[in-house]
C-alpha positions in Angstrom: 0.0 0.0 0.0 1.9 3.3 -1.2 1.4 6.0 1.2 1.1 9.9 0.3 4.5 11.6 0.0 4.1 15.0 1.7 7.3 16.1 -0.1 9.3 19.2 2.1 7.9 22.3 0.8 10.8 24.3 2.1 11.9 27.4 0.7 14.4 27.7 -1.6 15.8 31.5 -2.5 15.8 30.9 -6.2 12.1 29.4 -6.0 10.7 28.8 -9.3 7.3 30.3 -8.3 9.5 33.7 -8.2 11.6 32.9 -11.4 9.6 35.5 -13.3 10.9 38.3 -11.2 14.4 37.0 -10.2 14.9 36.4 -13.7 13.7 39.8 -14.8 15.7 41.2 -11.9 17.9 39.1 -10.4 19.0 41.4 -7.1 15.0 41.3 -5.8 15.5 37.7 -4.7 18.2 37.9 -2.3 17.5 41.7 -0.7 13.7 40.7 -1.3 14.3 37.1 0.8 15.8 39.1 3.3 12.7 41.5 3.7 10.8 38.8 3.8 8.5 38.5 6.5 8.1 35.4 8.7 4.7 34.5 10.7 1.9 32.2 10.0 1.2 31.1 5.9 -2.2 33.2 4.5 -5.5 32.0 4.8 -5.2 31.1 1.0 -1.8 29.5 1.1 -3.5 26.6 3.7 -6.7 26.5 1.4 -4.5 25.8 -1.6 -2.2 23.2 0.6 -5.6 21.2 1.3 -6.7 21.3 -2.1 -3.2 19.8 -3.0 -3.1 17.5 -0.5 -6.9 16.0 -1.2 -5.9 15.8 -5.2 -2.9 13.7 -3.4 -5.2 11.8 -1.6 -7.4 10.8 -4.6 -4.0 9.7 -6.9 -2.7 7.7 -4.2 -6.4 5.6 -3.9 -6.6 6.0 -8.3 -2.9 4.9 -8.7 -0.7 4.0 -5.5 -2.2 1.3 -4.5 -4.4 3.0 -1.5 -7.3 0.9 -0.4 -10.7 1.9 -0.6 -11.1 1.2 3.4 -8.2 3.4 3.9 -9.5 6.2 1.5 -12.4 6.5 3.0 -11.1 7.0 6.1 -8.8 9.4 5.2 -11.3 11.5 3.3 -13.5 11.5 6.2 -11.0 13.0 8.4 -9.6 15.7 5.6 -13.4 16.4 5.8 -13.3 17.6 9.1 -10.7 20.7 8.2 -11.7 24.3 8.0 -11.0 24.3 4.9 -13.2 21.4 3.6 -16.6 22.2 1.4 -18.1 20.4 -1.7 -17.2 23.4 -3.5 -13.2 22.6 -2.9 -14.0 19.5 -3.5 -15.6 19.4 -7.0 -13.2 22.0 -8.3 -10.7 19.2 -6.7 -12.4 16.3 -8.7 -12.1 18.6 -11.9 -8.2 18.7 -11.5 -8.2 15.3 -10.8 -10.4 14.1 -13.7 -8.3 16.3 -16.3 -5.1 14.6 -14.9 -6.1 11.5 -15.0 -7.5 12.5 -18.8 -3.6 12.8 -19.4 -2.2 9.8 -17.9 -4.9 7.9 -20.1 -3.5 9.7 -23.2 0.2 9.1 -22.1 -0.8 5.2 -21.6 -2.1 5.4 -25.1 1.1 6.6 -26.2 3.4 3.2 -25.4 2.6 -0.1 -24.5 4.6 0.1 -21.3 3.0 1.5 -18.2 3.7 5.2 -17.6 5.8 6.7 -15.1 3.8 8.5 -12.7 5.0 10.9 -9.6 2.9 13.2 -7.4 3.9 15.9 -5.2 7.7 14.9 -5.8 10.7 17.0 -5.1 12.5 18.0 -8.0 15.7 19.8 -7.8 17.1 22.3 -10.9 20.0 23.5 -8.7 22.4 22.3 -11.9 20.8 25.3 -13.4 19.7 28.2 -10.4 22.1 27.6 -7.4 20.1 25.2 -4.4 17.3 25.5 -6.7 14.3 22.7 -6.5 10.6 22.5 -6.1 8.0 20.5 -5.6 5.8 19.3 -9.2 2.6 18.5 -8.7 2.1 15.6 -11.4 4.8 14.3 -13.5 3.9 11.7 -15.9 6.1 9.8 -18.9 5.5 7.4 -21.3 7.0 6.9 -24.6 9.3 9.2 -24.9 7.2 12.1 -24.1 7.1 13.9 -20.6 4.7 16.0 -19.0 4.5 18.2 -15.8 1.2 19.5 -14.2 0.7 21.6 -12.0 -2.6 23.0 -10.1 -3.0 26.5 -9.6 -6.1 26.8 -6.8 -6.3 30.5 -6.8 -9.0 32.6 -8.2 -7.4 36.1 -8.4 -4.6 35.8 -11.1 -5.1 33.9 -14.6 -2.1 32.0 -14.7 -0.6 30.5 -18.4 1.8 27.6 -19.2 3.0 29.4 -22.1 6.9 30.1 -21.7 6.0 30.1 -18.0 9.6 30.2 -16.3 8.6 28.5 -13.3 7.1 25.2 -15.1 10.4 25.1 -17.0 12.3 24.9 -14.1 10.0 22.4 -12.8 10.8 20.3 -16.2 14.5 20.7 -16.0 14.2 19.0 -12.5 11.9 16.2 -14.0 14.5 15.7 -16.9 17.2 15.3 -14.6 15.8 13.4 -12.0 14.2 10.8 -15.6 16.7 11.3 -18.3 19.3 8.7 -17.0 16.6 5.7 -17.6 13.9 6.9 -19.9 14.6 8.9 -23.3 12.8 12.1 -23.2 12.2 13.7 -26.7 9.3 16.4 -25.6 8.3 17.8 -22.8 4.7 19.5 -22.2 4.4 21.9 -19.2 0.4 22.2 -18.1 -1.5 24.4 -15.9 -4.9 23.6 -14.3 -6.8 26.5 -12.8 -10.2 24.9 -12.0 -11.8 27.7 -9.8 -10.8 30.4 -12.9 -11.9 27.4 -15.9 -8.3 27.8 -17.3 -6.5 25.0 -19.0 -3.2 25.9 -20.5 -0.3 23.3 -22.0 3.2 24.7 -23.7 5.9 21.8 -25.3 9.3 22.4 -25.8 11.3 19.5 -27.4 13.7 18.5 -25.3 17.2 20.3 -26.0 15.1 23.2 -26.4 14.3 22.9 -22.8 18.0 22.4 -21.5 19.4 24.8 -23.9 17.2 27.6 -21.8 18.0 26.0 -19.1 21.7 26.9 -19.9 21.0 30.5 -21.0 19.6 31.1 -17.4 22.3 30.4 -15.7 24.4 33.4 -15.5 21.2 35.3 -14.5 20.6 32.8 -11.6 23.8 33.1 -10.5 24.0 36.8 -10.3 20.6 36.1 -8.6 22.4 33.9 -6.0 24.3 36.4 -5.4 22.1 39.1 -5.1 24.0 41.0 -7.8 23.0 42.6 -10.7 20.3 45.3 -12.0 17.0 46.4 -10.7 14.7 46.2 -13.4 11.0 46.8 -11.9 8.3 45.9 -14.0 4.8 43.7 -14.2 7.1 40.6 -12.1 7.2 43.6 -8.8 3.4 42.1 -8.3 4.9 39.3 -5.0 7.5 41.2 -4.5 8.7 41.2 -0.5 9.8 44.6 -1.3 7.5 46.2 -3.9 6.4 49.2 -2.0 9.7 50.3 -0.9 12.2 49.7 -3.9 14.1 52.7 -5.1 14.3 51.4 -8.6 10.0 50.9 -8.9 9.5 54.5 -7.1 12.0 56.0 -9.5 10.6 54.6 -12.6 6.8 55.3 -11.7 7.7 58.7 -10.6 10.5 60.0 -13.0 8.4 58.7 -15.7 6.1 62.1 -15.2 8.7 64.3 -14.7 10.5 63.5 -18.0 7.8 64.7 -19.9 8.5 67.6 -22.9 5.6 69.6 -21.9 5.1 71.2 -18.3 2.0 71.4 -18.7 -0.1 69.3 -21.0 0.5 66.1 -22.7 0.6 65.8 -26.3 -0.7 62.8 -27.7 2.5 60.4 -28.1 3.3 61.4 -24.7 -0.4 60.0 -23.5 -0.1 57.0 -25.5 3.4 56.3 -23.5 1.7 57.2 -20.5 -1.2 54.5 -21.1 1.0 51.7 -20.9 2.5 52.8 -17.7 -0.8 54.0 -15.5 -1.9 50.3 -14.4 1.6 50.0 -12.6 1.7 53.3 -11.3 -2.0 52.7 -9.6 -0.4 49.6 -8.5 2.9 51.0 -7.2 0.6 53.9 -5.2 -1.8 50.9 -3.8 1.2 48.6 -3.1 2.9 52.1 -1.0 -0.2 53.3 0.5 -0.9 49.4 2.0 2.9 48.8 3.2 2.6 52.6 5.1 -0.8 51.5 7.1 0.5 48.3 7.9 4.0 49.8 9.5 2.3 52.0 11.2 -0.2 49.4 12.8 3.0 48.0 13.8 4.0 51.1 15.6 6.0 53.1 13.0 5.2 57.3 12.7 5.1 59.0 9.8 5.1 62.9 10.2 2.2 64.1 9.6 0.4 61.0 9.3 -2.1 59.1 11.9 -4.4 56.0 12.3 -8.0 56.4 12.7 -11.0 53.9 12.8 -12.4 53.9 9.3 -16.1 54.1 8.6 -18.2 50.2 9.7 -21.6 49.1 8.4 -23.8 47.9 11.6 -25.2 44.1 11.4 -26.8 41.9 13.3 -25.0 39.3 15.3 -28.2 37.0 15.3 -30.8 37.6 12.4 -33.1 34.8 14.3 -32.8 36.6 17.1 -33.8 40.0 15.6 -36.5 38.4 13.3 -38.1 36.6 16.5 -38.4 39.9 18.5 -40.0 41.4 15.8 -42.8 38.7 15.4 -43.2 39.0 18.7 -43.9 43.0 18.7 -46.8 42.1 16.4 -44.6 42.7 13.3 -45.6 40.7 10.1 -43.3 39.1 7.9 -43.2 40.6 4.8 -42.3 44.0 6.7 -38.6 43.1 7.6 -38.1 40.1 5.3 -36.7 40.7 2.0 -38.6 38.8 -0.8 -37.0 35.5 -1.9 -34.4 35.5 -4.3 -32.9 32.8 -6.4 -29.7 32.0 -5.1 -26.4 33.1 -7.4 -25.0 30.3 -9.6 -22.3 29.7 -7.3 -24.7 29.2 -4.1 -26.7 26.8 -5.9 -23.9 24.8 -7.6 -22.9 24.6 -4.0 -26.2 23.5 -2.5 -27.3 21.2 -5.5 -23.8 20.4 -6.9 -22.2 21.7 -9.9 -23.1 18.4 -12.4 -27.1 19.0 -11.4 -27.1 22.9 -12.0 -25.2 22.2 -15.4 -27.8 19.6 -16.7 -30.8 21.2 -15.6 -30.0 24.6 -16.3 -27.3 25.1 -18.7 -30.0 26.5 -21.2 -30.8 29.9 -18.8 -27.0 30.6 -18.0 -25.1 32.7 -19.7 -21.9 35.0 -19.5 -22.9 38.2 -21.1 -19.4 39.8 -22.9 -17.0 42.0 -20.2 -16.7 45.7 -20.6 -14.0 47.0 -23.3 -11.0 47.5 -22.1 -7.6 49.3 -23.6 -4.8 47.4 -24.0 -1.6 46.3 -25.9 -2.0 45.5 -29.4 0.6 42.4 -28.2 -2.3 41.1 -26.0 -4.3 37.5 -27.9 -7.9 38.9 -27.7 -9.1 40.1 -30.7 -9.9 44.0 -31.8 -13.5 45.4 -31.1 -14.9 47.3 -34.0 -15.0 50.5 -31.9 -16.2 50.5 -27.8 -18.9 52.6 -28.5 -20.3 50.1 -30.6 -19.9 47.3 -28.2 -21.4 49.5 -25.3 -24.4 50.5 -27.7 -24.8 46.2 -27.7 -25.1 45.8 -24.9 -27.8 48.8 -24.0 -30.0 47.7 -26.2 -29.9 43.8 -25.0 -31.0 44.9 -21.7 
């Protein structure tokens, strides 16, 4: 009976969740490990651990040789975490039914069994100094490997496509395989079931080392904690984003080096446009690190805390509502009239399957507002926003 491998999840400084910005600019990942603060993992760190470790679960009962008795039991007692709900769990069971989807294609591939590996510890430290990770799926088969990986959260759209840290993820995999099987491709996929985004990117395989090889000066000089500041759209997780010379001075010097003291002419605007998202960003990312020093006791001059403006609420609506009835009060005079619950409540009441085959034909996802961005981004080109816009007014 195979257990489940909880593999170390220890940090390494050159971690290939960060290889993005330590790549981009190599100096953030030794001054930004250094700034970076200790204390209890986020709220949605643990969520995404669990929903790891349950996917574990079900591969180890699908393909490790778990019993059904020991399953069960198992399951039972993840069920008892904070962090359990059939919500988790369905978007848990999609991950786990589009992986197993791919270990059916790789068995389909040869006539010998596939290799498969979950949660293992793979080290790329022949590329990024004391560099490894931990890959979610690996799976081989005829000659052809494949890394997964599941992204739980629901903030950020995340891509396989040239995605640095899935790379590094394959050049631990190669390492760790290419002594006893013959790799000649290697496909790097993302799963993002809570977003519904599915992403794969293949590289052959000497395409794969030889970036591997091209990285290595930069991971070094990462290492090191040498090199250039270079702020830009990889500052997002950065331990030091609010207070990095090199992002204030680019946000900031960016206005002052315009021609015109007073207005902008129109090539100066069109610069401008592609540099206003990160400068709301930077201002957020300041403004947040400021209020949370000074929780902690640090004075800015001419600065204070105050209590910000609350919304009053019950603390026990049966409570309220039974007080009420009891003045003599009828129902319909403090009770809201009932209201269909959102897609999300009911996929969560009824399940997800039920809602989709009883109601797929009244859902729909009406098209997202225009919105202005580099002719380099995939979407395609409205015919003009004000046409969209007048679409969608007369719809309603």
């Amino acid at each position: 009976m195979a257990a489940i491998n909880h593999t170390d999840r220890a940090h390494a400084l050159l971690s290939a969740s960060a290889a993005k910005r330590w790549l981009a600019c190599p100096p953030s990942a030794r001054i930004g490990d250094k700034h970076e603060k200790g204390g209890p993992p986020s709220v949605y760190a643990l969520e995404g651990t669990f929903a790891h470790e349950l996917s574990e679960l079900h591969f180890a009962h699908m393909y490790e040789g778990m019993t059904k008795r020991t399953f069960n039991s198992r399951l039972k007692k993840m069920k008892e975490s904070e962090f359990y709900d059939e919500e988790l769990h369905d978007y848990v069971m999609e991950y786990v039914g589009m992986v197993e989807e791919r270990i059916n294609v790789a068995k389909a591939r040869s006539d010998m069994q596939p290799v498969l590996m979950f949660e293992e510890r793979l080290d790329y430290s022949s590329y990024a100094p004391e560099g490894f990770g931990t890959g979610d799926v690996i799976v081989y088969s005829g000659g052809h490997l494949e890394i997964i990986d599941l992204k739980f959260g629901k903030g950020v759209e995340v891509s396989a496509d040239n995605n640095p840290q899935l790379k590094l993820y394959a050049l631990g995999a190669v390492d760790l395989l290419d002594m006893i099987h013959d790799i000649d491709t290697v496909s790097m996929t993302i799963i993002q079931p809570r977003l519904n985004n599915f992403s794969t990117f293949e590289m052959d395989h000497g395409e794969l080392v030889e970036w591997g090889q091209s990285i290595r000066p930069t991971a070094q000089l990462a290492f090191e904690g040498k090199g250039e500041f270079n702020p830009g759209e990889h500052c997002q997780f950065c331990p030091i984003k609010a207070t990095c010379k090199a992002r204030a001075e680019k946000v900031t010097g960016y206005v002052k080096d315009m021609k015109e003291p007073y207005l902008l002419d129109k090539e100066e605007m069109a610069d401008l446009l592609y540099e206003v998202d990160e400068i709301a960003k930077w201002a957020k990312d300041v403004k947040a690190f400021a209020q949370e020093q000074a929780l902690d006791g640090v004075e800015y001059e001419g600065w204070k805390l105050v209590e910000g403006r609350s919304l009053r609420k019950y603390t026990d609506e049966d409570a309220v509502a039974q007080r009420l009835q009891e003045e003599g009060l009828k129902d319909e005079e403090f009770f809201d009239k009932p209201k269909l619950l959102s897609i999300s409540k009911l996929e969560k009441a009824i399940g997800k399957k039920t809602v989709s085959e009883l109601l797929s034909d009244y859902i729909t996802k009406p098209p997202g507002k225009p919105a202005l961005v580099p002719e380099s981004d995939k979407r395609p080109a409205m015919n003009s926003a004000t046409d969209e816009f007048e679409v969608i007014e007369d719809g309603d």
